[in-house]
C-alpha positions as CSV (number, residue, x, y, z in Angstrom):
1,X,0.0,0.0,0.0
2,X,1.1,3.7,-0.9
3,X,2.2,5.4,2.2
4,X,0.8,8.7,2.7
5,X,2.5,11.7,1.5
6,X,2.5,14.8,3.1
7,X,0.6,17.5,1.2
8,X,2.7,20.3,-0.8
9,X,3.1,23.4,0.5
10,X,1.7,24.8,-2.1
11,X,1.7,23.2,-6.2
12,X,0.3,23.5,-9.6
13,X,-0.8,27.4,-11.2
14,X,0.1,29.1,-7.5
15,X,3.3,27.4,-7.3
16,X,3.8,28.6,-10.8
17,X,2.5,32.0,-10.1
18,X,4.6,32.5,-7.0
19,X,7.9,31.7,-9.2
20,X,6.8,34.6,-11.6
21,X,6.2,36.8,-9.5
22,X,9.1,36.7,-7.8
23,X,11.3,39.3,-8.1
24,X,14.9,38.9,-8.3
25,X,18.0,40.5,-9.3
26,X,21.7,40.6,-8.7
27,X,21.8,41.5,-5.4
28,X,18.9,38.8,-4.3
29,X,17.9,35.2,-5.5
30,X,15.0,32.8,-4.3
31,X,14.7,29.1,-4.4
32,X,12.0,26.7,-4.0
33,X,11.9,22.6,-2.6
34,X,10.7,20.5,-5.4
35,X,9.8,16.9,-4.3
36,X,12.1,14.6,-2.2
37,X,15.7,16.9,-3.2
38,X,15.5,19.0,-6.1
39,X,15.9,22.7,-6.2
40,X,14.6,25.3,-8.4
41,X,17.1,28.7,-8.1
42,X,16.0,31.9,-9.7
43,X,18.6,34.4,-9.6
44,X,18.4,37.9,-11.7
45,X,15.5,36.2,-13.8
46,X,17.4,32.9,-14.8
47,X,16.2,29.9,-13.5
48,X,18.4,27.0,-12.3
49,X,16.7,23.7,-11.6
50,X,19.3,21.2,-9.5
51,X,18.8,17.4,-9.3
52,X,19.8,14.9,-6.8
53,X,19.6,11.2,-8.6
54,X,16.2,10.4,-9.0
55,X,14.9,13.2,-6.0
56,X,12.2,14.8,-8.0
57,X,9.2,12.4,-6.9
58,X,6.2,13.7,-5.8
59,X,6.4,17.5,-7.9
60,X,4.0,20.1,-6.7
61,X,3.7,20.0,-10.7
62,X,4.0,18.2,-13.8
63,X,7.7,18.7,-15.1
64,X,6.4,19.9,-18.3
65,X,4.9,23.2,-16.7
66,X,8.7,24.2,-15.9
67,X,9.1,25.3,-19.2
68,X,11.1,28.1,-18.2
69,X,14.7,26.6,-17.2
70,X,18.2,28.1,-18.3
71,X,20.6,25.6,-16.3
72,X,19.5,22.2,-15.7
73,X,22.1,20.4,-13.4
74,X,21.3,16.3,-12.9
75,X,23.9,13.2,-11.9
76,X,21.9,10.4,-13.1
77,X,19.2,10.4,-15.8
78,X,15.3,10.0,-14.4
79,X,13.3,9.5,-18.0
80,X,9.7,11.0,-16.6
81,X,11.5,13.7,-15.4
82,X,13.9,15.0,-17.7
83,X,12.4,13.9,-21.1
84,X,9.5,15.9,-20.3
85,X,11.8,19.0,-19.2
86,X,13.9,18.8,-21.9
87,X,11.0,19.5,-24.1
88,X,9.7,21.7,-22.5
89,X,13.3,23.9,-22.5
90,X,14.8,23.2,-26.3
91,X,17.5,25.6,-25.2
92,X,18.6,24.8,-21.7
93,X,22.0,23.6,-20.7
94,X,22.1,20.7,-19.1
95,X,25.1,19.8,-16.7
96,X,26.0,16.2,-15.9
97,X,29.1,14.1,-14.7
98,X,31.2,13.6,-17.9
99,X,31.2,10.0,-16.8
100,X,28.1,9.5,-17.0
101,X,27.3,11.2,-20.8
102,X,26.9,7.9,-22.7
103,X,24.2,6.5,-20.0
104,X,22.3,9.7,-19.9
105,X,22.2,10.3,-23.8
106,X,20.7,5.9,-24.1
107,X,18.5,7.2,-21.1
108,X,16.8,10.2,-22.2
109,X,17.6,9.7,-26.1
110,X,19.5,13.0,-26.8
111,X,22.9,13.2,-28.6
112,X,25.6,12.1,-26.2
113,X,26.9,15.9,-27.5
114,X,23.9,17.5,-25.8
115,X,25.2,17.2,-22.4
116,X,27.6,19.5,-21.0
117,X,30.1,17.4,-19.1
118,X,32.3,17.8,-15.9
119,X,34.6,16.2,-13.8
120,X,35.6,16.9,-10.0
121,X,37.9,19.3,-10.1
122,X,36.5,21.0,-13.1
123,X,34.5,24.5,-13.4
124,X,32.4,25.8,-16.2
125,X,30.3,29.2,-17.1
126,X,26.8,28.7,-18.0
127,X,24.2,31.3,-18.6
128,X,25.6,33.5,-15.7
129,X,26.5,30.6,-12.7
130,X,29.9,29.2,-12.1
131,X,29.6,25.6,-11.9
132,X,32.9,23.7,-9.6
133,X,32.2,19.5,-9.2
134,X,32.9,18.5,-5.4
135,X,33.4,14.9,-5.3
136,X,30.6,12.7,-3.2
137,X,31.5,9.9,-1.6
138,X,28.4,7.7,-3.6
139,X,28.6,5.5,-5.9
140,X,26.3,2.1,-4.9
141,X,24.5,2.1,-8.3
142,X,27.7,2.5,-10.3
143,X,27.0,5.5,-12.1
144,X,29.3,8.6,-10.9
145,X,27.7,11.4,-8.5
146,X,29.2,14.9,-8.0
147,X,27.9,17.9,-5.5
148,X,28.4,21.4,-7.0
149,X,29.6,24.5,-5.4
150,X,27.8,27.3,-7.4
151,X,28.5,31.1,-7.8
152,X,26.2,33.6,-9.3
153,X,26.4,37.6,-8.4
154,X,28.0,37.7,-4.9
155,X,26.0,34.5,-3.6
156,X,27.6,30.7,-3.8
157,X,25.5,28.1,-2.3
158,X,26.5,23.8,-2.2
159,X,24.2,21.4,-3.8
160,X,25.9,18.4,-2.0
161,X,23.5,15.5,-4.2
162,X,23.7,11.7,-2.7
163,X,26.7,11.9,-0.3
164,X,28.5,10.6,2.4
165,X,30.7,12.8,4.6
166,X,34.1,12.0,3.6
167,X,37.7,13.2,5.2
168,X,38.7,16.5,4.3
169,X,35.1,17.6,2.5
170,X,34.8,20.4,4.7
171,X,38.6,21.7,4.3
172,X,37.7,21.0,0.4
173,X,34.5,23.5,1.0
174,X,35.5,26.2,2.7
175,X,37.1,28.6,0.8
176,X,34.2,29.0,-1.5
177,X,32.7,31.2,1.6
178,X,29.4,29.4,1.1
179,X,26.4,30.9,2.0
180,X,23.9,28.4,1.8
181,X,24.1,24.7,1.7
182,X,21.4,22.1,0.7
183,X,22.1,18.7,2.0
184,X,20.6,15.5,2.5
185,X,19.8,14.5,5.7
186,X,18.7,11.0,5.6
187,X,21.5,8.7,6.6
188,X,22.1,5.4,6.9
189,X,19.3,3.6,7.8
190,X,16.6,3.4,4.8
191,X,13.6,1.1,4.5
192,X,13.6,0.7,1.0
193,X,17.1,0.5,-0.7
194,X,17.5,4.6,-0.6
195,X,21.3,5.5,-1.0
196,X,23.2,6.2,2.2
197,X,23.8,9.7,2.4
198,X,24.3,12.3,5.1
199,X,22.7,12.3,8.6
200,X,21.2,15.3,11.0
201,X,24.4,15.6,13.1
202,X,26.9,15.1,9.6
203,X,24.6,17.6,7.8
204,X,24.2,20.5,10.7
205,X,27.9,19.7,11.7
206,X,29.1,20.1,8.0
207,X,27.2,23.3,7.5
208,X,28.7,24.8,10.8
209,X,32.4,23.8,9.6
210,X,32.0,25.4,6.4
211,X,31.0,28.0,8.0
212,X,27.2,29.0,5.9
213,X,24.8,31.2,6.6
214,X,21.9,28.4,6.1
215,X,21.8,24.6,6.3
216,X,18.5,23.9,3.9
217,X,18.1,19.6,4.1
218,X,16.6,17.7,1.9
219,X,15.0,13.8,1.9
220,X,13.1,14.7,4.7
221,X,9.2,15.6,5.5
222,X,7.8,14.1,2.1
223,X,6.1,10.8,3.4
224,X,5.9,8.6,6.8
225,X,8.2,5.6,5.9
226,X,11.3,7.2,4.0
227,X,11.9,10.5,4.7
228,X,14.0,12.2,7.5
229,X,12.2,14.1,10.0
230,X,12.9,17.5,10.1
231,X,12.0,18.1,14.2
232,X,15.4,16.0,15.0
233,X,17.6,17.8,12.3
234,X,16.2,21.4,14.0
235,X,17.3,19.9,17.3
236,X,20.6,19.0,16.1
237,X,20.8,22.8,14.5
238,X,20.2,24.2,17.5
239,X,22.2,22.3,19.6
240,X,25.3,23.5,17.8
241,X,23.9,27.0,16.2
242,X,23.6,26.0,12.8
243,X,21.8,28.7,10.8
244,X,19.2,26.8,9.0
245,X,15.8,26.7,7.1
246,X,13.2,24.1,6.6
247,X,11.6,24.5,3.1
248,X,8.3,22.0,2.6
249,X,7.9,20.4,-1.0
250,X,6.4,23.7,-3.1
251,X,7.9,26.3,-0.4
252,X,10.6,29.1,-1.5
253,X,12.2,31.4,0.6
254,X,14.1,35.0,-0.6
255,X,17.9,35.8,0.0
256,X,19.6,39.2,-0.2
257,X,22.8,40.4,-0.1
């Protein structure tokens, strides 16, 4: 039997009428949760929509209606998601592990050219964000994961994707300056084969050793049997003064400089 998901935030034509009519510009960007661990980033009116494996389940909209993407940033190639964005957004870029190209093109059925590739390491310019691959300590279905450090205007947020915490990721992070970092917060003890990824104290502990502004986590408060819960994680901020912010599938929040 299904278990019961918790109800979005808000989906459909107000979702979509909340990310119009949200103004941003250099100095100020907004973001929005989108299902189990995606993130939608609009930043001087570009739109930035960031992937974590499979983590769009359960969109406060079908993933044709977001047909206004610039940057699309995914590590492994979900069909009923991205075929359907893809159409919808002839001319977005989308960013991948370089490793991964020939799997996503048989995937999604796009020339293995499409793709713009990357490496750890690497860095690349796209439509006004600065793109640098972290590694990520995941690799259980074989395909090659990567977090991104990202730079637009005077903001640079982490996207961590599936993850463990590995030795020297935070010395790795912190000169970036990151303000805000989205992370998993799931750990180690799914119910149904979901990668191993961060934990409450890893994630909080992480955030506060970098040194961010916000901790935002993700795989958490979406249903009863496989998602984190987000009370424990705000204890575990709090306990060491982790800035943080709890975003609900179909919730954004506004930062300025």
């Amino acid at each position: 039997m299904p278990m019961p998901i918790f109800p979005a935030f808000q989906k459909d034509e107000a979702f979509l009428t909340e990310i119009r009519n949200t103004a941003t510009a250099a100095d100020c960007f907004a973001c929005w949760r989108l299902g189990h661990g995606g993130f939608l980033i609009k930043w001087a009116g570009k739109h930035l929509l960031l992937v974590a494996s499979s983590s769009l389940e359960e969109l406060p909209l079908d993933p044709n209606q977001l047909d206004f993407l610039d940057v699309v940033v995914a590590n492994s190639p979900t069909p009923d998601i991205l075929k359907p964005i893809l159409m919808a957004n002839p001319k977005t870029k989308l960013l991948i592990p370089e490793a991964n190209r020939v799997f996503f093109a048989e995937q999604i059925g796009c020339d293995p050219a499409f793709p713009i590739g990357i490496d750890a390491g690497q860095s690349r310019d796209i439509q006004g964000f600065k793109f640098w691959a972290m590694p990520a300590a995941h690799e259980a279905d074989g395909l090659c994961r990567l977090g991104y450090v990202v730079q637009f205007g005077g903001f640079c947020i982490y996207y961590s994707g599936d993850t463990l915490l590995y030795d020297g990721m935070a010395e790795l992070l912190r000169p970036y300056g990151v303000d805000v970092a989205f992370l998993p917060i799931y750990g180690r003890h799914s119910k149904r084969g979901v990668d191993d990824n961060l934990d409450y104290a890893e994630a909080v502990g992480l955030g506060k050793a970098i040194g961010v502004q916000y901790v935002i986590p993700y795989y958490c408060d979406m249903d009863e049997i496989d998602s984190a819960d987000v009370r424990i994680f705000e204890g575990e901020a709090k306990k060491i003064e982790t800035g943080h912010k709890m975003l609900k599938n179909g919730e954004g929040v506004r930062f300025v400089v």
